[in-house]
BAKE-511369 format. One record per residue (C-alpha): residue in one letter; x, y, z. Coordinates in steps of 0.001 Angstrom, whole numbers, padded with zeros to 6 digits, always signed. Example, Ala and Ser with C-alpha at 12.3 -4.5 7.8 and 13.67 -1.06 7.14 Angstrom:
// residues 2
A+012300-004500+007800S+013670-001060+007140
***
This chain:
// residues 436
X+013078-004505-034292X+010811-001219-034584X+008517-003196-036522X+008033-006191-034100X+007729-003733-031424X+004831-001905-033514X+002868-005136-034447X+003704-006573-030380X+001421-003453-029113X-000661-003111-031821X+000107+000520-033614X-001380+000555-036751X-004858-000792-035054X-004687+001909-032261X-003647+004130-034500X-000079+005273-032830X+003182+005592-033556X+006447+005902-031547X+006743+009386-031155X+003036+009469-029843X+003765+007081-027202X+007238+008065-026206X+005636+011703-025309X+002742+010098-023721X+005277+007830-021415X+007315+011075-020586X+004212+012867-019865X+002613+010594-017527X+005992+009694-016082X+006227+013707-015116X+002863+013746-014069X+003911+010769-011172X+007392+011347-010445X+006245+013065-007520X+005761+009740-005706X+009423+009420-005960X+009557+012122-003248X+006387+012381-001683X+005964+008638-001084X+009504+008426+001065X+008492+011312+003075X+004937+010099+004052X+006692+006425+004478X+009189+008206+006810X+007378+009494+008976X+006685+006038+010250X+010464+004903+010863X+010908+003920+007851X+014464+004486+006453X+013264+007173+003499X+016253+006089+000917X+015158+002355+001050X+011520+003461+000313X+012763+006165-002442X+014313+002923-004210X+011269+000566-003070X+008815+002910-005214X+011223+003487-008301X+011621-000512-008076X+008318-001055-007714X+006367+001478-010103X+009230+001021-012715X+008307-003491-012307X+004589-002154-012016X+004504-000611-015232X+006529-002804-017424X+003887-005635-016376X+000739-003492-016926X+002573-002478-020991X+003653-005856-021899X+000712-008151-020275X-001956-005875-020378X-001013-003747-023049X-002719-000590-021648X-001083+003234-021315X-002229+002975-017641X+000072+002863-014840X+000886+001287-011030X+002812+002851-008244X+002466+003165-004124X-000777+004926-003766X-001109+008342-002623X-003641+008390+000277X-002818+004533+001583X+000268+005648+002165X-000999+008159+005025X-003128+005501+006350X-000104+002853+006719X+001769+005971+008686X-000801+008041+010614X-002987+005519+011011X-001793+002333+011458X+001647+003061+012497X+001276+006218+014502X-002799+005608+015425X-002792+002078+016224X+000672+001662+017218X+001584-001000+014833X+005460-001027+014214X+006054-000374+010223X+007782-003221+009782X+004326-005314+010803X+002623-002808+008966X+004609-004084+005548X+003592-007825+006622X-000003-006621+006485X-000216-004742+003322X+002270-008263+001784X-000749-010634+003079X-003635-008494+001466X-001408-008639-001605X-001795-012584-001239X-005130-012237-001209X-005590-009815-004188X-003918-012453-005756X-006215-014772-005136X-009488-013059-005530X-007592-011720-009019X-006951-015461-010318X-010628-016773-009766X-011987-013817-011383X-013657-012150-008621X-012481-008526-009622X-013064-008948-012996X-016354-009956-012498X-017034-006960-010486X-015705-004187-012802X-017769-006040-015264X-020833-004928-013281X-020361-002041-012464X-023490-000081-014619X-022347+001576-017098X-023679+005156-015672X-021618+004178-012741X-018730+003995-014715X-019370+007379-016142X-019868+009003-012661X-016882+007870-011449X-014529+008888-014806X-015645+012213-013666X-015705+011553-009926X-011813+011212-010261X-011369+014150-012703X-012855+016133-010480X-010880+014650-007769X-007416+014934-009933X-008497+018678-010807X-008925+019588-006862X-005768+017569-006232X-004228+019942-008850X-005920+023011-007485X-004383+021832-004283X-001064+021324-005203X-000269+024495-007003X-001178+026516-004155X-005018+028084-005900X-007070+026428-003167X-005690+026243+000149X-006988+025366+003798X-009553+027544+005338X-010613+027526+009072X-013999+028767+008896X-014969+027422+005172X-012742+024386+005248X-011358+025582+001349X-010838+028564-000029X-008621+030676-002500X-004904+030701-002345X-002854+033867-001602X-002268+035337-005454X+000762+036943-003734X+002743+033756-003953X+005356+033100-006820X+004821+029716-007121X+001368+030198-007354X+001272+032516-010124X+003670+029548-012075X+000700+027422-012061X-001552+029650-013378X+000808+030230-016006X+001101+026377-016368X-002665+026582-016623X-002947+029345-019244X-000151+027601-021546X-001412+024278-021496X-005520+025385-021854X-004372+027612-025024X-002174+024928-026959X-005244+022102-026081X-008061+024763-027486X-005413+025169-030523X-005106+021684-030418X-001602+021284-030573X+000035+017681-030722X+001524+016620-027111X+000210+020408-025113X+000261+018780-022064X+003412+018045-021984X+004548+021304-023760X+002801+023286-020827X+004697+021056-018458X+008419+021817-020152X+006970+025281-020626X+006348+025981-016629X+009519+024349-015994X+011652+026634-017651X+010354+029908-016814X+010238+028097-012999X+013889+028058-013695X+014670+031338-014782X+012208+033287-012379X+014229+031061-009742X+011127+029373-008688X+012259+026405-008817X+015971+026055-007806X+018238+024075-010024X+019310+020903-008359X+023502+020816-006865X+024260+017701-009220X+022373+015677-011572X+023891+011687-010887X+023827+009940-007858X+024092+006575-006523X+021044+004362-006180X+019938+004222-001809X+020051+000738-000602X+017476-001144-000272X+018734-003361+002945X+016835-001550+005601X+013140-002850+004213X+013727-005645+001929X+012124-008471+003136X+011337-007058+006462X+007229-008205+005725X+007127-011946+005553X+009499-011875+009213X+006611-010603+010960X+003671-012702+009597X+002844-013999+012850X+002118-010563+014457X-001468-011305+012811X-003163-012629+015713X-005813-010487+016656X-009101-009428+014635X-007406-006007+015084X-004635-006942+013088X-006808-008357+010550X-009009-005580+009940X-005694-003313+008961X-005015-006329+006373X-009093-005545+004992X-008779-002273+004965X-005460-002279+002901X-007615-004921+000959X-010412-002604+000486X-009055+000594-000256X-006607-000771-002890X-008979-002707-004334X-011536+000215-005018X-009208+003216-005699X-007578+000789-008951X-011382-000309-009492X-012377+002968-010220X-009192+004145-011948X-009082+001619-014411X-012825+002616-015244X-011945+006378-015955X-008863+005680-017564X-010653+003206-019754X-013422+005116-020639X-010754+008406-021605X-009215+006088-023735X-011757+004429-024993X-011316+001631-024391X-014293+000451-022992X-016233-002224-025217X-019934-003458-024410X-019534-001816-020971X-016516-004343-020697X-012425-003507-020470X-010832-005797-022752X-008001-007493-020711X-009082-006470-017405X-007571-009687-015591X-004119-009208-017299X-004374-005226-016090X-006097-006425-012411X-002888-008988-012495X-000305-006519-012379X-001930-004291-009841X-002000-007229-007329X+001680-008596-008222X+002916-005378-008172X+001237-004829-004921X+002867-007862-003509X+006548-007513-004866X+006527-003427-003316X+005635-004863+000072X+008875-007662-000170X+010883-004088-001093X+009279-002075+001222X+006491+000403+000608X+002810+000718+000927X+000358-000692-001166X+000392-000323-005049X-002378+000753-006894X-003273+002006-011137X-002350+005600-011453X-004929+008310-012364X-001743+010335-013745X-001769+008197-016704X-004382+010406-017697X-001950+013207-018503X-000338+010299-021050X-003572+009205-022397X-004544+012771-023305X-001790+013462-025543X-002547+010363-027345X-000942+007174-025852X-003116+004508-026463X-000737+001080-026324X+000806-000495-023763X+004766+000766-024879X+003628+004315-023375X+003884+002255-019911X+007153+000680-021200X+008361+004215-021201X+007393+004975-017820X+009145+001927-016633X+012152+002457-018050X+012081+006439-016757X+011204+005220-013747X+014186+003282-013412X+016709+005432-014882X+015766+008037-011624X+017388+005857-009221X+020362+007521-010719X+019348+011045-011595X+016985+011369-008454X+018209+015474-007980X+017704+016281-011641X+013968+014985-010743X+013451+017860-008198X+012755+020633-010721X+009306+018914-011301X+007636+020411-008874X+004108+019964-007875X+003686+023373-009458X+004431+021830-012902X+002367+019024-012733X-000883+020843-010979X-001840+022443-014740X-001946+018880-016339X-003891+017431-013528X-006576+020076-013414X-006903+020272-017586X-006956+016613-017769X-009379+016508-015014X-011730+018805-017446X-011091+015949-020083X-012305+013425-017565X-015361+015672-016684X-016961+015596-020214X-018200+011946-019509X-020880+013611-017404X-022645+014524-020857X-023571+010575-021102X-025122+009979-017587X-028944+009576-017937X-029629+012807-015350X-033409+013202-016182X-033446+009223-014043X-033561+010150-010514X-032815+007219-009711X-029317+007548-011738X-028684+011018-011199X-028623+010486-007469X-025986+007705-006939X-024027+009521-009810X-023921+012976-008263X-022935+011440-004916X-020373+009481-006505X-018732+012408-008127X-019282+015062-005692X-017801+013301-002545X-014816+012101-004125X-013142+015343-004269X-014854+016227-000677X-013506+013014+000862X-010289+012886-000579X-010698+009457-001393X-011799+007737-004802X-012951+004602-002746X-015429+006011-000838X-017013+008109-003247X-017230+004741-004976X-018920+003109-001866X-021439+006012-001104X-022423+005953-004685X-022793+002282-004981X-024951+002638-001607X-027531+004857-002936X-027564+003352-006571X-030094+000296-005667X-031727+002267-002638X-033020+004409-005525X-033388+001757-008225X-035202-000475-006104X-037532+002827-004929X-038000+003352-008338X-039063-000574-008754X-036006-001152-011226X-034542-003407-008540X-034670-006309-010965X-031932-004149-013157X-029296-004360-010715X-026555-006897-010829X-026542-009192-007873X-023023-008125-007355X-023965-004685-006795X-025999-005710-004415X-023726-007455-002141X-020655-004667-002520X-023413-001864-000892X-024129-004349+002138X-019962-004723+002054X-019538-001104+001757X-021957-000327+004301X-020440-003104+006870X-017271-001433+005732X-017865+001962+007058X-019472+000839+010104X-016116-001156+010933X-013840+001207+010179X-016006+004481+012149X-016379+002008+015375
***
């Protein structure tokens, strides 16, 4: 059996083994088990019964997954994206006034169409242009963006009035557990120690425990919530698509999604290398899962799916085949039953992985032509207003703006992909849509 599952995912040409890509599956599993909580309290917020969506995203995620490891064969990762999910509540639901359950029916009909534009190629062939210092600025647009998130999250940069950012109190506990997380996990990568992401992780965890900064869950089992309250609530309320309105929350669903796993799949392919002639190997198979995945987690009920940038955690301690995702799937649906036990990884653990691995991510800046104006512009914008937008889709779309402004000012116009072309007059449509 172990040795059909080897050949099945390719080991001995990836150069793996099982214990490699179990850790990497835990790892990357810890790194996004947060959605499990985070999602169902964003979600919420909008009416939405938060034990159906806790369900909806293991269901989902855990289906996700097991599609993107045994079609796609890549360690890389779906779930219900962070960010989208704020825009189906606060501004769809709560801004526009759109009931949830009509917000579901539009993220389930731009799944239909991601379907569609995924069948006949369309996303393929536009990952497939993307230039390949694009690519480059955008792996490090999102480490960047992972490491803030991480920064974020364990409390070192906080919200400033008068500067917008600054540093966190270094009178807080919890924030003195990620630094230790930080410290840990930097020493055993410099050392390089086999699986030090995940060490830190286990590491922070405990002495979380015992400093009683992170309080030990009241039970470990419980029953899986019900999913009644959302399943199948979308396709009931199709018809409340009647209005241009309407249809511009279905193209921004569209849009979003389709960008923020764009650019994912481009950093986590060039971390893993797996990048070949500019091209990812597979890309329809791993495009495929996104938008079924996308589609089944709107029939269960949650907001749209998209590829995790958390499977970079997995990645960097070596998972390179698509069984590390089989891992995550089946993790993701053995918490439906130890959802409690799942509370001591706190975004306090997981902040020291995201902000080391987003150093990992960062080192693809060493490959961007930067003495090219005309590259070093749409590349710096790319990666500097990801982070400052909070968004990996429109760092995407303000780099891809200025990147043939300055090739075609630099009379390289005749370089550029026609595709490019047409996705800065979409982007640029796009923002003028979505700001009016």
């Amino acid at each position: 059996m172990t040795e059909k599952i080897e050949q099945f995912f390719n080991f001995k040409e990836l150069k793996t083994n099982f214990r490699t890509e179990i850790i990497a599956g835990i790892t990357t599993f810890v790194s996004m088990a947060y959605i499990l909580f985070v999602n169902p309290n964003v979600l919420g917020a909008s009416g939405m019964d938060k034990g159906a969506v806790f369900s909806a995203t293991a269901l989902t995620t855990a289906l996700g997954c097991m599609i993107m490891g045994v079609v796609a064969k890549y360690p890389f990762t779906v779930a219900p994206g962070l960010g989208i999910n704020a825009f189906f509540t606060f501004t769809v639901v709560k801004g526009m006034g759109v009931s949830w359950k009509t917000a579901l029916a539009g993220v389930f009909l731009a799944s239909i169409i991601f379907i569609l534009i995924t069948a006949f190629k369309v996303r393929e062939a536009i990952i497939n242009a993307i230039p390949q210092d694009m690519k480059l600025a955008i792996a490090a647009g999102i480490g960047l963006f992972i490491a803030f998130l991480g920064l974020q999250e364990g409390g070192l940069i906080v919200d400033n009035p008068s500067t917008l950012v600054g540093l966190g109190s270094l009178r807080v506990g919890t924030t003195w557990l990620t630094i230790f997380g930080i410290f840990v996990t930097v020493i055993l990568m410099v050392k390089k120690v086999p699986g030090s992401v995940f060490i830190g992780m286990v590491g922070t965890t405990i002495v979380g425990i015992v400093t009683q900064l992170i309080p030990l869950p009241t039970k470990i089992i419980s029953s899986m919530p019900s999913l009644k309250p959302t399943f199948m609530v979308a396709p009931q309320h199709l018809g409340d698509f009647n209005s241009i309105q309407m249809w511009m929350v279905v193209l921004t669903f569209l849009m979003v999604t389709f960008f923020d796993t764009a650019g994912t799949l481009v950093a986590l392919a060039q971390q893993g290398g797996f990048m070949k002639n500019n091209e990812l190997p597979r890309v329809g198979s791993a495009l495929a899962a996104d938008s079924t995945t996308m589609m089944v987690g709107s029939l269960l009920g949650t907001s749209p799916t998209s590829a995790y940038v958390e499977a970079s955690s997995g990645i960097a301690v070596g998972g390179r085949s698509g069984f590390t995702s089989v891992i995550v799937s089946i993790l993701f649906v053995l918490s439906l039953f130890f959802s409690p036990l799942l509370s001591i990884i706190t975004s306090n653990v997981t902040a020291p992985a995201l902000i080391v691995v987003g150093v990992l991510m960062a080192t693809s800046l060493k490959e961007i032509n930067w003495d090219k104006l005309e590259i070093a512009i749409p590349a710096f914008m790319t990666l500097v207003t990801m982070p400052l937008t909070y968004s990996i889709s429109d760092g995407i779309a303000i780099g891809f703006i200025f990147y043939p402004i300055t090739m075609i000012t630099a009379k390289r116009g005749k370089e550029v992909h026609p595709l490019v072309y047409a996705l800065a007059l979409i982007f640029i449509l796009f923002f003028w849509i979505t700001n009016n």
